[in-house]
ChimeraX commands (.cxc) that place a marker at each C-alpha (Angstrom):
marker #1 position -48.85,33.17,-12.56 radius 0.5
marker #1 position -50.35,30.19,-14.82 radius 0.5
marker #1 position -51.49,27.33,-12.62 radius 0.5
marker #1 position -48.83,25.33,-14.20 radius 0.5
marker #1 position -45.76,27.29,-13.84 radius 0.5
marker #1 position -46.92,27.48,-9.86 radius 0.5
marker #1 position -46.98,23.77,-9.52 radius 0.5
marker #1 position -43.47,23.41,-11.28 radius 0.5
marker #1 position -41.82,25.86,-9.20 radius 0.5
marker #1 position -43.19,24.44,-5.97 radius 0.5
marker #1 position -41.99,21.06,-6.82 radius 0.5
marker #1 position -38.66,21.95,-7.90 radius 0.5
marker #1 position -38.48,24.57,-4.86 radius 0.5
marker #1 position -39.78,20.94,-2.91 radius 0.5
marker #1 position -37.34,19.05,-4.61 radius 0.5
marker #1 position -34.42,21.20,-3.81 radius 0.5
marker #1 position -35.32,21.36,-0.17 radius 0.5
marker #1 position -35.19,17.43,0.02 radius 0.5
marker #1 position -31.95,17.43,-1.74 radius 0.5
marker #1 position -30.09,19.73,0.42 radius 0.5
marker #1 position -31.28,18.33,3.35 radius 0.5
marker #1 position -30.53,14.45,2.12 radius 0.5
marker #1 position -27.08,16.21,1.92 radius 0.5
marker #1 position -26.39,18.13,4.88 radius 0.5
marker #1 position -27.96,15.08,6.96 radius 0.5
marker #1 position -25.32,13.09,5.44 radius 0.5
marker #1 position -22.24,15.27,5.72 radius 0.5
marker #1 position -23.34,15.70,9.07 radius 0.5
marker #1 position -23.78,11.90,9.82 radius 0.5
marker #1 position -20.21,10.68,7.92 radius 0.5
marker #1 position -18.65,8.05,9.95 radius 0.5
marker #1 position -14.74,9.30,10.96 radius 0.5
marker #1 position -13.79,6.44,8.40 radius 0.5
marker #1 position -15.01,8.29,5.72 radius 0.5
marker #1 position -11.75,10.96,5.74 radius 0.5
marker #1 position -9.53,10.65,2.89 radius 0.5
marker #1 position -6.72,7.86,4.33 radius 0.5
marker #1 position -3.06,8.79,3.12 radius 0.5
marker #1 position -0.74,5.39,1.00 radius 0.5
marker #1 position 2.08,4.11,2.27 radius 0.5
marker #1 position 5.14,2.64,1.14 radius 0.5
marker #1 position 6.61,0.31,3.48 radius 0.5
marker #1 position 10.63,-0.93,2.84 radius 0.5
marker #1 position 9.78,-4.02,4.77 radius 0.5
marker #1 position 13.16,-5.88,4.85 radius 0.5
marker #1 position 13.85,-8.99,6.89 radius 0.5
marker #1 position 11.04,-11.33,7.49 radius 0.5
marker #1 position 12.87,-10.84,10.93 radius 0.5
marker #1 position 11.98,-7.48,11.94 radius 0.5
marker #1 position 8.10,-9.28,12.33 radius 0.5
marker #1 position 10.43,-10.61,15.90 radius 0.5
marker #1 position 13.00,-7.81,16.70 radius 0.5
marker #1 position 12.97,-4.68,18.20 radius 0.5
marker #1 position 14.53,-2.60,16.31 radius 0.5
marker #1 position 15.05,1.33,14.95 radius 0.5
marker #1 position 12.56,0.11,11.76 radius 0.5
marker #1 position 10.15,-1.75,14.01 radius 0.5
marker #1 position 9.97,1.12,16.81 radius 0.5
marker #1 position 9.28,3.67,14.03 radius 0.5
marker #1 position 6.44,1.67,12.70 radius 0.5
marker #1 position 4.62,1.16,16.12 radius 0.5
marker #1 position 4.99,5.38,16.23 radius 0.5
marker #1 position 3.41,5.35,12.75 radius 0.5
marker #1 position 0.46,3.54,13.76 radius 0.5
marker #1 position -0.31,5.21,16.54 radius 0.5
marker #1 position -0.52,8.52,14.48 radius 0.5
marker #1 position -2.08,7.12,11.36 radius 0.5
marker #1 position -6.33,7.37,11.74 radius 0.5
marker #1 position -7.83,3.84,12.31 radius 0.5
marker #1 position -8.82,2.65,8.77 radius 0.5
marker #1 position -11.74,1.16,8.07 radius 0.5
marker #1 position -9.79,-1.70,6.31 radius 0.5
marker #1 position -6.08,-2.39,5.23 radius 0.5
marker #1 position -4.90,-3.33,1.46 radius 0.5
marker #1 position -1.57,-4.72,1.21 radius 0.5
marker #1 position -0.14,-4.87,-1.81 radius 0.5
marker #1 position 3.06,-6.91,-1.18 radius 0.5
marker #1 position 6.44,-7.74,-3.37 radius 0.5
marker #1 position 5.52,-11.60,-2.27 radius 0.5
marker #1 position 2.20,-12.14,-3.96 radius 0.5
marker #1 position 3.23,-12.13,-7.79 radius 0.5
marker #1 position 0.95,-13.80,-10.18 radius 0.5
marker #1 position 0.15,-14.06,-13.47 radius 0.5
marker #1 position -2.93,-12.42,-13.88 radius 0.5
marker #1 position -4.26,-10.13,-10.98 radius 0.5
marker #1 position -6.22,-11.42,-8.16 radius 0.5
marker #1 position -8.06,-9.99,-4.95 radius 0.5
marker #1 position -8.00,-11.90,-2.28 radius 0.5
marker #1 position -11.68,-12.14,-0.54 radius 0.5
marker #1 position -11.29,-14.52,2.30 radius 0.5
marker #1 position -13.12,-13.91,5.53 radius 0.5
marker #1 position -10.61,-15.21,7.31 radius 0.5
marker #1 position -6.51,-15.35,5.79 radius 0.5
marker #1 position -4.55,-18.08,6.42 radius 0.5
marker #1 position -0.97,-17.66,7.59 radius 0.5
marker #1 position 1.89,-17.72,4.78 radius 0.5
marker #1 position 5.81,-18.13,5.61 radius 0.5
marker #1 position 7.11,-17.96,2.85 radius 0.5
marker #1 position 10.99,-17.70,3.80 radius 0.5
marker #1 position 13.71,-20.00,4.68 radius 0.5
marker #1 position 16.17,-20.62,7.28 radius 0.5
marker #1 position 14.83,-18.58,9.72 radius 0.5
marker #1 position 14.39,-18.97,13.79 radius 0.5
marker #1 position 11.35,-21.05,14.68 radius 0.5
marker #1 position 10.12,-18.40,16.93 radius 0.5
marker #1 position 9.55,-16.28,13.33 radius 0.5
marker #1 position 7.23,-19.66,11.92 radius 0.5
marker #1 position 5.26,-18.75,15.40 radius 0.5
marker #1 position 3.83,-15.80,14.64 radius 0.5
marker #1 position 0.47,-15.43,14.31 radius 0.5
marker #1 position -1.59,-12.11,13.03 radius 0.5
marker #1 position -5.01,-12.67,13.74 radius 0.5
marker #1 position -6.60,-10.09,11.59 radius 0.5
marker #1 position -9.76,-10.71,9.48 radius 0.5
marker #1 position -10.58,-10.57,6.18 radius 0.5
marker #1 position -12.07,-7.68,4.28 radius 0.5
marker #1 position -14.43,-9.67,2.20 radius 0.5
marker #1 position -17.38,-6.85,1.35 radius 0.5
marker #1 position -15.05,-4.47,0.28 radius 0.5
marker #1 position -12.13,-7.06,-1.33 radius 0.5
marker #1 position -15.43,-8.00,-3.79 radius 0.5
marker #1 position -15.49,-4.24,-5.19 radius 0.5
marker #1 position -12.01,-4.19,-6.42 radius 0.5
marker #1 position -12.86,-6.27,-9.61 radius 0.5
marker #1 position -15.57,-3.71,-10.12 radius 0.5
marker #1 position -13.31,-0.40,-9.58 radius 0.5
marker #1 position -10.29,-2.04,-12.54 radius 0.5
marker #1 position -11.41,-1.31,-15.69 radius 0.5
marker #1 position -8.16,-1.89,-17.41 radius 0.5
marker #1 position -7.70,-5.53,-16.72 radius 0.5
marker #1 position -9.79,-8.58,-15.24 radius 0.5
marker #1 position -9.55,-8.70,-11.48 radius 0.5
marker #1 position -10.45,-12.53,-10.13 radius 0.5
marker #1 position -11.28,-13.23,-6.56 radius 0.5
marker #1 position -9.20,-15.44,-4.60 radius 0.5
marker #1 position -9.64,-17.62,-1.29 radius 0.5
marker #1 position -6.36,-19.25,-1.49 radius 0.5
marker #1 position -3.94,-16.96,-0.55 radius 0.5
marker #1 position -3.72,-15.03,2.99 radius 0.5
marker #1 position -1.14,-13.00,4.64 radius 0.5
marker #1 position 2.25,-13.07,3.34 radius 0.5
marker #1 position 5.28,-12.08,5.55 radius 0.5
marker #1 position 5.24,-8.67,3.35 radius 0.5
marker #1 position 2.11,-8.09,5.21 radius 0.5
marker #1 position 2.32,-9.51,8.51 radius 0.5
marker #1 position 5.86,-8.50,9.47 radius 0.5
marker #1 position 4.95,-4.48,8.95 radius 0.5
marker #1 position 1.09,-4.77,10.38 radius 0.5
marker #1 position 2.10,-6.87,13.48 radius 0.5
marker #1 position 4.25,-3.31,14.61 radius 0.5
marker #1 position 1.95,-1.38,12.72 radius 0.5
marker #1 position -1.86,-2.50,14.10 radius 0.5
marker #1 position -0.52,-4.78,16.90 radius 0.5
marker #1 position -4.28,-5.43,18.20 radius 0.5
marker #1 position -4.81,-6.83,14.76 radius 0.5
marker #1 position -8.21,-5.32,15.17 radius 0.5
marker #1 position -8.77,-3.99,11.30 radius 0.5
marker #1 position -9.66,-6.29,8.77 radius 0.5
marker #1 position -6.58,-6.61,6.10 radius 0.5
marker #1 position -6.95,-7.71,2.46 radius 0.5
marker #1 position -4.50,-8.29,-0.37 radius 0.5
marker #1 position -4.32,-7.71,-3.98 radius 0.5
marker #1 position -1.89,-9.69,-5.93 radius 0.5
marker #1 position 0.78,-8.02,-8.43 radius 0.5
marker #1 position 0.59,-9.22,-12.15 radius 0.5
marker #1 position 4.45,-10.04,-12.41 radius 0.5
marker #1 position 4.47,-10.27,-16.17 radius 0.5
marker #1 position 3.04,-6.80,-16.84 radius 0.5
marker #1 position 5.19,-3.86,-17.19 radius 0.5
marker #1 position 5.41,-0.57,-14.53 radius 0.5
marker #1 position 3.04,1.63,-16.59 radius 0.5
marker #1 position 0.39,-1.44,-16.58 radius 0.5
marker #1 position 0.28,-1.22,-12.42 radius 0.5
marker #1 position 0.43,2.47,-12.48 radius 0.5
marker #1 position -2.71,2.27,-14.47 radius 0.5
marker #1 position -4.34,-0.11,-12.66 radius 0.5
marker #1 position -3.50,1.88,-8.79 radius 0.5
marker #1 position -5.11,4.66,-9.53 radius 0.5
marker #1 position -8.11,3.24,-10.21 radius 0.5
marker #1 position -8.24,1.79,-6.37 radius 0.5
marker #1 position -8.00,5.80,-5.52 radius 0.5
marker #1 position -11.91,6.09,-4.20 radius 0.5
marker #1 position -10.89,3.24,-1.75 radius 0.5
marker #1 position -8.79,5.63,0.11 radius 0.5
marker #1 position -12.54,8.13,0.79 radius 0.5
marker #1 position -13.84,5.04,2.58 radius 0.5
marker #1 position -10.80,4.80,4.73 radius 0.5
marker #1 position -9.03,1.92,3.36 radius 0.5
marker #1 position -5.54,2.12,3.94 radius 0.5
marker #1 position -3.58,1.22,1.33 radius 0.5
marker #1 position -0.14,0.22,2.03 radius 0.5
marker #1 position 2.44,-0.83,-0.52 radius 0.5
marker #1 position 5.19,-3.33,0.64 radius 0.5
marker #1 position 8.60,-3.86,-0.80 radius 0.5
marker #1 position 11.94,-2.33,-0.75 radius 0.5
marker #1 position 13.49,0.07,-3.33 radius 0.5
marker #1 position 16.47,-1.43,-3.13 radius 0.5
marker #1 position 16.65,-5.32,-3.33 radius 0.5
marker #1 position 19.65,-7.43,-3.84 radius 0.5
marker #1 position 19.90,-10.27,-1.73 radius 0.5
marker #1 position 22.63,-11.82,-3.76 radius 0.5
marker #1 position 25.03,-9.51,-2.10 radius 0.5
marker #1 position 23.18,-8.62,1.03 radius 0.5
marker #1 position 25.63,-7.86,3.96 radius 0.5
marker #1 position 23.70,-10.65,6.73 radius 0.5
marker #1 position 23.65,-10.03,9.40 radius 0.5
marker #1 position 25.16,-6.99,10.19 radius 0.5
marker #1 position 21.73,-5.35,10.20 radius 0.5
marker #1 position 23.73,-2.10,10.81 radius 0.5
marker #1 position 26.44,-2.57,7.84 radius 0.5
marker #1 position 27.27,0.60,5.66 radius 0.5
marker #1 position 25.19,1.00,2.56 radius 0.5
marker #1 position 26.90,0.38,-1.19 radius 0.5
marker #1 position 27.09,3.31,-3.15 radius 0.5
marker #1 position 24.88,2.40,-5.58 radius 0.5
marker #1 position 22.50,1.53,-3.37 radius 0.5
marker #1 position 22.67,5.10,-1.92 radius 0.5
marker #1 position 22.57,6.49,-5.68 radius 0.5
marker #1 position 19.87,4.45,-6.53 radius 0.5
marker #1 position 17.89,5.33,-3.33 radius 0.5
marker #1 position 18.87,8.91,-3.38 radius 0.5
marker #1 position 18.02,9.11,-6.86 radius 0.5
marker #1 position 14.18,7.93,-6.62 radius 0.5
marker #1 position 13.87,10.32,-3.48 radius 0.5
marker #1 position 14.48,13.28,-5.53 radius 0.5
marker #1 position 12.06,11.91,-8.56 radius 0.5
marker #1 position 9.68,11.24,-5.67 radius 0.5
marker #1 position 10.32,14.77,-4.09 radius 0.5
marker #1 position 9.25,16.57,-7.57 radius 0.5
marker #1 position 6.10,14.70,-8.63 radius 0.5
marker #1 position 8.38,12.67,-11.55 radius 0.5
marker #1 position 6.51,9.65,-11.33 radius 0.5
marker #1 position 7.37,9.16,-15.43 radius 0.5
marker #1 position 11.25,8.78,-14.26 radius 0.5
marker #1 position 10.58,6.45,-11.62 radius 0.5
marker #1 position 8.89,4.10,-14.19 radius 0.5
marker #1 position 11.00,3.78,-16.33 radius 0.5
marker #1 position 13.94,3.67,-13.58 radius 0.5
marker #1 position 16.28,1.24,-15.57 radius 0.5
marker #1 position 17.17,4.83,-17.42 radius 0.5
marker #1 position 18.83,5.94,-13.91 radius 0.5
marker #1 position 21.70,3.60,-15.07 radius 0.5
marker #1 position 23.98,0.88,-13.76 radius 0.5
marker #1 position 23.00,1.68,-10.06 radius 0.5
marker #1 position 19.15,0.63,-11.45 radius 0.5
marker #1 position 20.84,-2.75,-12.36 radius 0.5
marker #1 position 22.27,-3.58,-8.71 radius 0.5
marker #1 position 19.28,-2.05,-6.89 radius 0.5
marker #1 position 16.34,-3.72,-8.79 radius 0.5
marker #1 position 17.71,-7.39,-10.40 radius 0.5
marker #1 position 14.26,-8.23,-11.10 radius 0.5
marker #1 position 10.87,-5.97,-9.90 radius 0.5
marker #1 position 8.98,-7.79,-7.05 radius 0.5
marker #1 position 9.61,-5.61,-4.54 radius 0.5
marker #1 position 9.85,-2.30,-6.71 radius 0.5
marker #1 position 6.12,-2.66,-7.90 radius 0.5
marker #1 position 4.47,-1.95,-4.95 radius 0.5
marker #1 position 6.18,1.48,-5.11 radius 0.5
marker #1 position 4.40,1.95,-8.65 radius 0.5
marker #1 position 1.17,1.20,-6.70 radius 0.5
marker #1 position 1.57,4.03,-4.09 radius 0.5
marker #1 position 2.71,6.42,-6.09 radius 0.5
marker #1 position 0.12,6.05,-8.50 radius 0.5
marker #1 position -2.19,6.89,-6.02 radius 0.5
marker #1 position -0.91,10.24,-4.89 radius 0.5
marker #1 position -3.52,12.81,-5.71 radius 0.5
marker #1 position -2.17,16.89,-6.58 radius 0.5
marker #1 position -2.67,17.85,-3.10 radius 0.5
marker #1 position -1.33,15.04,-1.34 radius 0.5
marker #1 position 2.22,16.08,0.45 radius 0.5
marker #1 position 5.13,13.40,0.82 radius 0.5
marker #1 position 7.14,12.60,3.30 radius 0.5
marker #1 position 9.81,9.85,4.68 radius 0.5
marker #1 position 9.10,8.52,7.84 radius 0.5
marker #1 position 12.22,5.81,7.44 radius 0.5
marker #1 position 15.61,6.62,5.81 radius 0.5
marker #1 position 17.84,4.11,6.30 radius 0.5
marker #1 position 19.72,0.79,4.85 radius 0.5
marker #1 position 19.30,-2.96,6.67 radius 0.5
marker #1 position 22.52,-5.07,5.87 radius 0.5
marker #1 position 24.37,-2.49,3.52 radius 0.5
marker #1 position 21.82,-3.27,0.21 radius 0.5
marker #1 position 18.23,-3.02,1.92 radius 0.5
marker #1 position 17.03,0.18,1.58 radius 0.5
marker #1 position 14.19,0.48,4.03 radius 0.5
marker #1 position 12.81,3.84,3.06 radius 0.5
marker #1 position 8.85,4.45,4.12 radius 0.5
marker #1 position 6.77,7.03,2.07 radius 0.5
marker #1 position 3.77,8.62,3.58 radius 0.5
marker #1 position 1.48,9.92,0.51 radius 0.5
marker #1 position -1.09,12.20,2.20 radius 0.5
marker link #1:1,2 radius 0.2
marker link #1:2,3 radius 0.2
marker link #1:3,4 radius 0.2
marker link #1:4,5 radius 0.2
marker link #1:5,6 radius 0.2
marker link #1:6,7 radius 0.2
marker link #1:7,8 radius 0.2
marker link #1:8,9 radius 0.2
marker link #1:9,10 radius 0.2
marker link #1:10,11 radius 0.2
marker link #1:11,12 radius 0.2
marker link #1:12,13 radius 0.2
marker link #1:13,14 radius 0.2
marker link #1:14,15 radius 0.2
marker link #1:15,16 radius 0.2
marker link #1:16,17 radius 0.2
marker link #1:17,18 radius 0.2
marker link #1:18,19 radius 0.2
marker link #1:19,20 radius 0.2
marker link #1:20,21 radius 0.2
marker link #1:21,22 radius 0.2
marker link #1:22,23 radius 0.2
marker link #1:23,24 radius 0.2
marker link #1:24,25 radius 0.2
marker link #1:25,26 radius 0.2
marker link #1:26,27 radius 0.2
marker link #1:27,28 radius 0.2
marker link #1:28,29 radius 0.2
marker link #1:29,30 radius 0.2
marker link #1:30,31 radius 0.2
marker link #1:31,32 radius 0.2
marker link #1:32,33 radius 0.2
marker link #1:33,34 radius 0.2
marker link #1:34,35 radius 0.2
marker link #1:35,36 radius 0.2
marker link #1:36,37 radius 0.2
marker link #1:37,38 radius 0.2
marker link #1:38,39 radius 0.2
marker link #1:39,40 radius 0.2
marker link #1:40,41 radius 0.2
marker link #1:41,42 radius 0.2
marker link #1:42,43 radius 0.2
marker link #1:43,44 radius 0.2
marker link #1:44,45 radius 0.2
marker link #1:45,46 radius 0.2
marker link #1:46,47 radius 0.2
marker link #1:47,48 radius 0.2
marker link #1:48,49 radius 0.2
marker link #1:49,50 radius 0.2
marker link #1:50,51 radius 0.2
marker link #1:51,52 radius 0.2
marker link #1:52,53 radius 0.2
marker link #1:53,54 radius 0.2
marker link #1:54,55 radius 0.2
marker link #1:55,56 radius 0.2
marker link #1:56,57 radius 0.2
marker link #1:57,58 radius 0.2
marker link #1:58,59 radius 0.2
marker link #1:59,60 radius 0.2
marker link #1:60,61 radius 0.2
marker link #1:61,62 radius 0.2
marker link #1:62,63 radius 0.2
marker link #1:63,64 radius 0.2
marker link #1:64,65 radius 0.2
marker link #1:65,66 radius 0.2
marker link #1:66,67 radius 0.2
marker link #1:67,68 radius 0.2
marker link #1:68,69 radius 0.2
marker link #1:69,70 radius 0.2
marker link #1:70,71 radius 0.2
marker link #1:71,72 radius 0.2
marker link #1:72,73 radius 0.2
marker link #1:73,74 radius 0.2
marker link #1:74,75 radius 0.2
marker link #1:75,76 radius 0.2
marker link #1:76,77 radius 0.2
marker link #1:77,78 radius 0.2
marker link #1:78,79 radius 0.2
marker link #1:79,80 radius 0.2
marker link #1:80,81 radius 0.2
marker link #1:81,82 radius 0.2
marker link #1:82,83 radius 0.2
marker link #1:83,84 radius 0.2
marker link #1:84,85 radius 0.2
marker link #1:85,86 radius 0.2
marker link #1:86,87 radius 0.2
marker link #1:87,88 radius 0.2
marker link #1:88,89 radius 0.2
marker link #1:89,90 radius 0.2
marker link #1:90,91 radius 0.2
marker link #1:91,92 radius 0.2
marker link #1:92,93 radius 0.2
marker link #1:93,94 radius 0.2
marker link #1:94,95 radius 0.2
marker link #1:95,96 radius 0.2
marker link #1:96,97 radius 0.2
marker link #1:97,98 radius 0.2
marker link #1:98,99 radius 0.2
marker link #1:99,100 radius 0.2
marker link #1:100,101 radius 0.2
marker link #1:101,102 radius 0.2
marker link #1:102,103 radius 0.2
marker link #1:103,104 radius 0.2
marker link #1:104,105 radius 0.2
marker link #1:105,106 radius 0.2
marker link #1:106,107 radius 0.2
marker link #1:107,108 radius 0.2
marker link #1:108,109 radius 0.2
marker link #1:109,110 radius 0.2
marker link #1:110,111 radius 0.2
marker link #1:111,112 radius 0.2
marker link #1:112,113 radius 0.2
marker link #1:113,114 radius 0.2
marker link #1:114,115 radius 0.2
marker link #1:115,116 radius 0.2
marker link #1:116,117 radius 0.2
marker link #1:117,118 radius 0.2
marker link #1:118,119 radius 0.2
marker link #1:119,120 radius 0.2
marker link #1:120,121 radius 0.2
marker link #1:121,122 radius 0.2
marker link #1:122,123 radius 0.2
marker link #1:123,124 radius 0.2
marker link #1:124,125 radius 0.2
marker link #1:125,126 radius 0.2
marker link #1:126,127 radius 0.2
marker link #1:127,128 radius 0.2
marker link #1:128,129 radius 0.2
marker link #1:129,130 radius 0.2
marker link #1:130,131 radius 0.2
marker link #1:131,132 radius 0.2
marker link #1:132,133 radius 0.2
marker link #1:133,134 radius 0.2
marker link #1:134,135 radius 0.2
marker link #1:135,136 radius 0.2
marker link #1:136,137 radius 0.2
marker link #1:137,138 radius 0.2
marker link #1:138,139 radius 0.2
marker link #1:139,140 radius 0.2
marker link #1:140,141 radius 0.2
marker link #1:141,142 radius 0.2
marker link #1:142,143 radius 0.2
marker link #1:143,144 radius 0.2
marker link #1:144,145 radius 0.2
marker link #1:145,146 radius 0.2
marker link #1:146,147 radius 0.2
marker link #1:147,148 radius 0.2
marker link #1:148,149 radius 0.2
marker link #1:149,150 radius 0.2
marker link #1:150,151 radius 0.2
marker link #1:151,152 radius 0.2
marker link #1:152,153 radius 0.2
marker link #1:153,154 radius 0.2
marker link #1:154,155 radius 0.2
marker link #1:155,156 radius 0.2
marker link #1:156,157 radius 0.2
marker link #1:157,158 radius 0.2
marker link #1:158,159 radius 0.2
marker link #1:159,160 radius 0.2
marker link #1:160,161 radius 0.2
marker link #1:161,162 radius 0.2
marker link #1:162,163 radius 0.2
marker link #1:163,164 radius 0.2
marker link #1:164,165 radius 0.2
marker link #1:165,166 radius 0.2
marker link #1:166,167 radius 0.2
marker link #1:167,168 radius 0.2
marker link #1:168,169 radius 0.2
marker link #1:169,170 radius 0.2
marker link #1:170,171 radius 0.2
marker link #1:171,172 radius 0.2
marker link #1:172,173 radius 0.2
marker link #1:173,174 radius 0.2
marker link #1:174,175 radius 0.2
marker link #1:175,176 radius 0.2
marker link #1:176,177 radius 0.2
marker link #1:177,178 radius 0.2
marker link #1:178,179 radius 0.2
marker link #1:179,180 radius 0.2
marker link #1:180,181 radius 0.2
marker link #1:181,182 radius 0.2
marker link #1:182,183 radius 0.2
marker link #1:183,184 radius 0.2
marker link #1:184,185 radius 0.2
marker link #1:185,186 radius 0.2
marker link #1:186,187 radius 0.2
marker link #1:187,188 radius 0.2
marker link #1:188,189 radius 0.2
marker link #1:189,190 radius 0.2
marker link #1:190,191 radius 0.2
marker link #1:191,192 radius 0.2
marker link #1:192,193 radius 0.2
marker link #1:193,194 radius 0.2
marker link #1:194,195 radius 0.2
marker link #1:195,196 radius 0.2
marker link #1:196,197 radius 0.2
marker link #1:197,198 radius 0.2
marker link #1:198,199 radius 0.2
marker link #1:199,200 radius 0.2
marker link #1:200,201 radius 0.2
marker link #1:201,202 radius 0.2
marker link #1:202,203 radius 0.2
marker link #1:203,204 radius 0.2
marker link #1:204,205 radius 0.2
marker link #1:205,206 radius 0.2
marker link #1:206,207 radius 0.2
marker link #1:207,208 radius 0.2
marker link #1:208,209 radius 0.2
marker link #1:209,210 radius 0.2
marker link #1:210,211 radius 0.2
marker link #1:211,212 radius 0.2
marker link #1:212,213 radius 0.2
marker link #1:213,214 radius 0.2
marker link #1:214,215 radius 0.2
marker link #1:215,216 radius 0.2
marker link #1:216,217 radius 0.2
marker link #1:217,218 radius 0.2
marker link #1:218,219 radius 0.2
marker link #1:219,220 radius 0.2
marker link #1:220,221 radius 0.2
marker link #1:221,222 radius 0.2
marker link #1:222,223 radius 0.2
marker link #1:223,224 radius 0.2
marker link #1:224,225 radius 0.2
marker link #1:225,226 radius 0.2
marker link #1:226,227 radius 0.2
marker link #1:227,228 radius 0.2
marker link #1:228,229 radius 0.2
marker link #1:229,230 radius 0.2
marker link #1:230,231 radius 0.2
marker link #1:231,232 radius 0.2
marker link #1:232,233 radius 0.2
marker link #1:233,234 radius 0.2
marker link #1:234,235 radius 0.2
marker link #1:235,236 radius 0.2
marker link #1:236,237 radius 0.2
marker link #1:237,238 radius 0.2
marker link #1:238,239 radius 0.2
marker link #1:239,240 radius 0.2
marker link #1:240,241 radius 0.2
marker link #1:241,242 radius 0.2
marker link #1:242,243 radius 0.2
marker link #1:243,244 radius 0.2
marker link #1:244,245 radius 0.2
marker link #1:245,246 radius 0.2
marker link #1:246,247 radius 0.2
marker link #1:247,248 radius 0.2
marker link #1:248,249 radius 0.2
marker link #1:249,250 radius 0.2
marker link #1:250,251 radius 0.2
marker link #1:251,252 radius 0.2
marker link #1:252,253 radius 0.2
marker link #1:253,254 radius 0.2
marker link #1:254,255 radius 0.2
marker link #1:255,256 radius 0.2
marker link #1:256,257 radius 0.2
marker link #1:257,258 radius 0.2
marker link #1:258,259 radius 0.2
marker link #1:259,260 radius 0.2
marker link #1:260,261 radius 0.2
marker link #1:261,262 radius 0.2
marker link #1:262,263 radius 0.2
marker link #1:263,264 radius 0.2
marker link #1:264,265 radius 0.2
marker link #1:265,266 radius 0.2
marker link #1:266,267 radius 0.2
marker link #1:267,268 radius 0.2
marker link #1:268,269 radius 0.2
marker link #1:269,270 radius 0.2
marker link #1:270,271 radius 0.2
marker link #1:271,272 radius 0.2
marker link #1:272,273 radius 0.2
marker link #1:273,274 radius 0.2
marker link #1:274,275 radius 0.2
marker link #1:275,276 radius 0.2
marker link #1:276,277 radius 0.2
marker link #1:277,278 radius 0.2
marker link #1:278,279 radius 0.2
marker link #1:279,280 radius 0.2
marker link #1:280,281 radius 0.2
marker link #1:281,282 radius 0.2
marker link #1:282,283 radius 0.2
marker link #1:283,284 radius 0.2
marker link #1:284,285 radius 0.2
marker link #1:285,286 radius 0.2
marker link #1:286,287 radius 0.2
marker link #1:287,288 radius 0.2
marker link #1:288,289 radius 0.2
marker link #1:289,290 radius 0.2
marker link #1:290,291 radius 0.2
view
């Protein structure tokens, strides 16, 4: 063998033997917030369930103590729409109540949770498809705070929120979600919070417990089977389903953050419904576990 072609294959035998061992010293040191974390969809209802106990709020606390810790929590919530999309980076989010006529006790609350500033600062890095500005302004909305203080009572994992471009149409935020899909390998939890069905022009308060409308069930019923079969193109353009669309979804808020988990469901991810049921006969509070 030529002097030369002994050298080469000793350094690429060398460099090999560094390389798999870089490797299997890392797989073998991966931090338990490094598994893949599953999406949620949270119905959240009633800024009021953040105070009651309740057959929504009890399910949640179960949920959280079954979900792996995340390393970090991003909201996206029905009650930060924008124009433009924004990521907020603040070390330490302020309070928001922002809703009306409510018991004092519910202005009380406080979730203590920091910020997710390291990570909230790669998100305009990871969207390609639209500018991404940072944001110290905002904080914790009660679309966060009324799921997370059942869900992570202890408050103990920092929590971050991305706004929702209210202007832009569903395929736009379906674009833009699945581009936050390596969060979820660094055990970001990434929780979507709205309601599938939202009408509070003819919500039933406060009989929490009132029957749902039927096309509330249609409507709801209807996206569970698109859900169930991987037909994320029907559930975009939902207005198609018909008049029960109309009643269900007035205007989008709180449908978006749907778009956002869904988008983010990967080919082996199962789904399943860890909440079913109707607040106040229009709410539908249906939960969706992706993963």
């Amino acid at each position: 063998m030529k002097r030369y072609d002994f050298i080469k294959q000793l350094t690429l035998g060398t460099l090999c033997m560094v390389t798999l061992n870089t490797w299997a010293k890392r797989i073998g040191n991966l931090p338990d917030n490094e598994l893949i974390m599953p999406v949620l969809f949270i119905g959240h209802g009633s800024p009021a369930n953040a105070i009651e106990t309740n057959d929504f709020t009890q399910t949640l606390v179960q949920l959280g103590e079954n979900l792996p810790k995340p390393s970090a929590i991003l909201c996206i919530s029905a009650h930060w729409t924008t124009k433009g999309t924004y990521v907020n980076v603040s070390p330490n989010p302020k309070m928001i109540y922002d809703m009306y006529g409510f018991p004092k006790e519910l202005y009380e609350v406080n979730y203590p949770a920091k910020g997710a500033p390291a990570i909230a600062k790669e998100i305009p890095k990871l969207i390609l498809t639209t500018k991404v500005k940072t944001d110290t302004e905002w904080g914790f909305d009660h679309g966060t705070w009324s799921i997370l203080k059942h869900l992570y009572p202890k408050a103990d994992v920092p929590v971050f929120q991305m706004s929702i471009d209210y202007n832009k149409p569903m395929q736009f935020h379906y674009d833009l979600a699945k581009q936050l899909n390596s969060l979820r390998k660094k055990g970001v939890l990434i929780i979507g919070s709205g309601n599938l069905t939202h009408n509070l022009r003819i919500v039933d308060f406060p009989n929490i417990n009132a029957a749902p409308r039927d096309w509330a069930l249609e409507f709801d019923s209807k996206i569970k089977l698109h859900i169930d079969k991987g037909n994320h193109r029907a559930i975009i353009n939902y207005e198609k389903i018909g008049a029960s669309a109309k009643l269900a979804v007035p205007e989008p808020s709180h449908f978006f953050p749907l778009i956002y988990a869904l988008a983010l469901q990967d080919k082996n991810d199962g789904i399943s419904y860890f909440f079913e049921k109707f607040h106040y006969g229009t709410l539908s509070m249906r939960g969706v576990k992706i993963g």
